[in-house]
RODO-2510 file (C-alpha; in nm, 4 decimals, decimal comma):
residues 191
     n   res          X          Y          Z
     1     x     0,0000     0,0000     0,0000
     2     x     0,1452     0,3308    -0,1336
     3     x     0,0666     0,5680     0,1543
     4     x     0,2074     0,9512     0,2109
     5     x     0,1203     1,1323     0,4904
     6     x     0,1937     1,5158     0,5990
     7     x     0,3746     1,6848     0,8533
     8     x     0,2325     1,6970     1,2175
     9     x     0,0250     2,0545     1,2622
    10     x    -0,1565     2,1998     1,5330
    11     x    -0,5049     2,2473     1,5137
    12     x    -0,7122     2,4441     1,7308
    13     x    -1,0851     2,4283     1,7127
    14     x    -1,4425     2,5254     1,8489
    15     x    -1,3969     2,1694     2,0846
    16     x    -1,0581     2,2033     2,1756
    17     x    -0,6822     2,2182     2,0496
    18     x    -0,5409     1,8879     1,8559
    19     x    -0,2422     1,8023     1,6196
    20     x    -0,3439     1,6568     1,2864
    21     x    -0,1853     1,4709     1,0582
    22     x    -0,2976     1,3581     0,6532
    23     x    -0,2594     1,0455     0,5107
    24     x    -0,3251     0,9896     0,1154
    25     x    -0,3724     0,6456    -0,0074
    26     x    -0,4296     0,6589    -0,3697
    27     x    -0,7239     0,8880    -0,4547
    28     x    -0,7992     0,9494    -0,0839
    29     x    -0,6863     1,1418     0,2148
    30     x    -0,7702     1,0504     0,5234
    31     x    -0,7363     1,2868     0,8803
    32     x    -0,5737     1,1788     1,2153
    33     x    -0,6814     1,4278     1,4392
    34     x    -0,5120     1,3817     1,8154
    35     x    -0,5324     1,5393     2,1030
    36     x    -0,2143     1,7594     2,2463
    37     x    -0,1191     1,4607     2,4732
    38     x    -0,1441     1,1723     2,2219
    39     x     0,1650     1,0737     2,2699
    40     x     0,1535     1,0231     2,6401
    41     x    -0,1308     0,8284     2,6321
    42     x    -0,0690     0,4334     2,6708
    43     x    -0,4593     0,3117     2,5577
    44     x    -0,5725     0,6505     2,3732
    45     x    -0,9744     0,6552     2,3183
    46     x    -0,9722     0,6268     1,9442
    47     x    -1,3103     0,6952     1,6945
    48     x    -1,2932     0,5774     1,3024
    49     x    -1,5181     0,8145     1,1936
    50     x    -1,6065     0,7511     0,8318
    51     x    -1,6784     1,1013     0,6272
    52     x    -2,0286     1,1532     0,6012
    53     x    -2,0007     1,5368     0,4015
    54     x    -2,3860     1,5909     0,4126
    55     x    -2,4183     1,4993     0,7930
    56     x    -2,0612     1,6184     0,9373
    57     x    -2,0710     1,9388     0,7351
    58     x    -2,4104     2,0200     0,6243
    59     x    -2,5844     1,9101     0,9127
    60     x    -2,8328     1,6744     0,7590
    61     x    -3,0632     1,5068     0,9869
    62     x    -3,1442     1,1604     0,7842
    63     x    -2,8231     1,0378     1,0228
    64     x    -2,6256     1,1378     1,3236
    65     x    -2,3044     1,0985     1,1527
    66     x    -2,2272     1,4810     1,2624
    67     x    -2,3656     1,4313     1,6049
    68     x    -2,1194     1,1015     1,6794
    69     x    -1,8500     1,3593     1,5106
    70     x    -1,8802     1,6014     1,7745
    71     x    -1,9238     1,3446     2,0468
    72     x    -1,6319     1,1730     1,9368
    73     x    -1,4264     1,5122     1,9237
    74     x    -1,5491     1,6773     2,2378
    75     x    -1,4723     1,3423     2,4511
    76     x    -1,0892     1,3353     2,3116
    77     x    -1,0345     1,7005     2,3611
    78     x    -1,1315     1,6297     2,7661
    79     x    -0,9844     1,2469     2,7621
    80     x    -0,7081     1,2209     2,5220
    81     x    -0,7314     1,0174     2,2509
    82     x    -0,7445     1,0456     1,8228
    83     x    -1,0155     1,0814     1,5595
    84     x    -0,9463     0,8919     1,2106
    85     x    -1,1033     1,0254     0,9903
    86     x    -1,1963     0,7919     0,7369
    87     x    -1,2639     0,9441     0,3936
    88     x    -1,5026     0,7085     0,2397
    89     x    -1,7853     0,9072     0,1710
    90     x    -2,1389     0,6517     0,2124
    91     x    -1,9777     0,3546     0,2921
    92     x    -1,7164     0,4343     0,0178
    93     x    -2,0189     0,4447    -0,2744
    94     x    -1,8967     0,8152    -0,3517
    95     x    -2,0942     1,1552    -0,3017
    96     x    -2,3194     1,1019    -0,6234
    97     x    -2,4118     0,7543    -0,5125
    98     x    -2,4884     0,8518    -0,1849
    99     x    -2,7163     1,1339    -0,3002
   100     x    -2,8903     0,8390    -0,5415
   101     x    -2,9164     0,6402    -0,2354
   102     x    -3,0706     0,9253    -0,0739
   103     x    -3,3858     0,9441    -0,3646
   104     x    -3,4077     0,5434    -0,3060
   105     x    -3,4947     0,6217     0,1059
   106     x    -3,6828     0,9001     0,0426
   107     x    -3,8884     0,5964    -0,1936
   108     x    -3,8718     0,4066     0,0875
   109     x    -3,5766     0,2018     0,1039
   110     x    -3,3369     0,1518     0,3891
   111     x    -2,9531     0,2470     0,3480
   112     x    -2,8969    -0,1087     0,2994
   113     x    -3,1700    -0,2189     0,0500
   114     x    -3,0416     0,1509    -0,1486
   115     x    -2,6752     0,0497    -0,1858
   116     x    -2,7880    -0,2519    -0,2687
   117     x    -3,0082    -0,1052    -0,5656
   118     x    -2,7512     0,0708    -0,6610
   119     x    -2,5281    -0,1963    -0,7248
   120     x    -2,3102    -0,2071    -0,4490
   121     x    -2,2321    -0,3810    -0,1488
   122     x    -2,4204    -0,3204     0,2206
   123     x    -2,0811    -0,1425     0,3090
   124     x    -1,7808    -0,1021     0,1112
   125     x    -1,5585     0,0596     0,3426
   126     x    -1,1877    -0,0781     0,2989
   127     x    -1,0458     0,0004     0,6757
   128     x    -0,6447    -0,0538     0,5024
   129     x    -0,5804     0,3122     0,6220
   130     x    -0,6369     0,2635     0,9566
   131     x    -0,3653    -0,0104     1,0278
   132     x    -0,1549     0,2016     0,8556
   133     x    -0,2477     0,4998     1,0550
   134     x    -0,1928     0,2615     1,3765
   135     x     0,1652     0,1411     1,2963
   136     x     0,2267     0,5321     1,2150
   137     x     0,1000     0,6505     1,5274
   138     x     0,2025     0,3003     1,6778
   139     x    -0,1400     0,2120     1,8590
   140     x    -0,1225    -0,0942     1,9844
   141     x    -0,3947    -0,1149     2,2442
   142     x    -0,6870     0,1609     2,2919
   143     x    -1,0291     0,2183     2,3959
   144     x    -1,3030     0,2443     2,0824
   145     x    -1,5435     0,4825     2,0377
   146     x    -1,8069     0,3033     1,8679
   147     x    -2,1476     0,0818     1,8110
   148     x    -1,9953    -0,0816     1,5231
   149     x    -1,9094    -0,4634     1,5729
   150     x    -1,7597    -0,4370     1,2344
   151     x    -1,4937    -0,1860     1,2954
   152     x    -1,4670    -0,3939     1,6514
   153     x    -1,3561    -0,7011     1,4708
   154     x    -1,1422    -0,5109     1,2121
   155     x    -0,9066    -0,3516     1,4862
   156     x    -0,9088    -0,7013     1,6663
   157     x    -0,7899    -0,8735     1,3424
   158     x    -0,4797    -0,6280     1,3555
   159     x    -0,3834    -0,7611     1,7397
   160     x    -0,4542    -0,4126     1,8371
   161     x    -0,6065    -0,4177     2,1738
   162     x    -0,9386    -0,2714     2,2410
   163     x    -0,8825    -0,2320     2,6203
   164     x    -1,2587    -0,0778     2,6285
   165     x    -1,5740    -0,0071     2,4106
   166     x    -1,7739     0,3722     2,4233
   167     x    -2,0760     0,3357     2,2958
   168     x    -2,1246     0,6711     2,0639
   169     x    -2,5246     0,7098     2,1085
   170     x    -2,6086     1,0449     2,0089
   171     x    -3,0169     1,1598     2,0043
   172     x    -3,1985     1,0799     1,7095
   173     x    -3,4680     1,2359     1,5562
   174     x    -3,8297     1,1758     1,3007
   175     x    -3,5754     1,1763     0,9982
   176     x    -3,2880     0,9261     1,1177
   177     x    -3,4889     0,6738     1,3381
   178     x    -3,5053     0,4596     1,0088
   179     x    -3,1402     0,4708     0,9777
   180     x    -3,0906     0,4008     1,3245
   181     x    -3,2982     0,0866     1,3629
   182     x    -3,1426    -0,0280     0,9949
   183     x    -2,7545     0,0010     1,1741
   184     x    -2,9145    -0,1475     1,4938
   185     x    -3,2153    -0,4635     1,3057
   186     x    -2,9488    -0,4947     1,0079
   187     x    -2,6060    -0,4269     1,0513
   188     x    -2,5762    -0,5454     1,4797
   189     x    -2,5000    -0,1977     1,5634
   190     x    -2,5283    -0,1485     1,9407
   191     x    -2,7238     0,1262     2,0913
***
């Protein structure tokens, strides 16, 4: 795997100050975003946060992508930890997909039964970044932010050790409780 990756910069924002660091694996780049004392930190809380522009920037409300964002970041600017963010826009099917995907639900369809439509898998996330980001950053134990038993099993297959789950359960609202009870019914997400 051909990876580059930037320099280490600070970043200062509305939750906090963190370093960040950029990591481009073919046509993607990807964020590590880490608090200031990342580096002290034996079991850092760590969230894979996969990019979600329409939720994490334009606050749509069909998911709570953006609120699990700001969770994520306001708990590792108080606890210590790192944010990946994974750049693979609707479970890697691309912006324009996701919007089609988007016209299938508002038909009716689940998340699933729309990517599925559409051609592609129920998730097509490739996670290859993330060991690379974890031998980078050399993680090898840490406490996961998330409901996903997917990502779960992923950092277990690298022998990193998950010392502790956080569940990331965020309020949801009329437009997302479909998307919700898909993850939860469908995909084994815990809430």
């Amino acid at each position: 795997m051909n990876i580059e990756k930037s320099n280490i910069a600070n970043l200062p924002t509305r939750y906090g100050k963190f370093k960040i660091r950029a990591y481009k694996q073919d046509h993607q780049e990807h964020l590590a975003i880490m608090s200031q004392d990342f580096e002290t930190l034996a079991a850092p809380y760590v969230r894979i946060h996969s990019e979600c522009l329409t939720g994490d920037t334009l606050g749509s409300l069909k998911c709570d992508c953006q609120n699990q964002l700001d969770l994520a970041l306001k708990f590792i600017a108080q606890n210590g930890g790192l944010v990946i963010y994974h750049r693979q826009e609707g479970r890697n099917i691309g912006l324009l997909n996701k919007v089609n995907a988007y016209a299938l639900q508002d038909q009716g369809r689940n998340t699933i039964e729309a990517n599925l439509e559409l051609g592609f898998g129920e998730d097509d996330r490739d996670y290859g970044i993330v060991e690379e980001i974890f031998k980078d950053l050399n993680i090898k134990k840490l406490k996961l932010i998330t409901n996903n038993p997917e990502k779960i099993k992923y950092v277990e297959s690298l022998g990193v050790e998950i010392v502790e789950r956080i569940p990331a359960i965020t309020k949801s609202n009329k437009y997302n409780e479909n998307y919700i009870n898909t993850k939860k019914e469908k995909m084994g997400h815990m809430f």
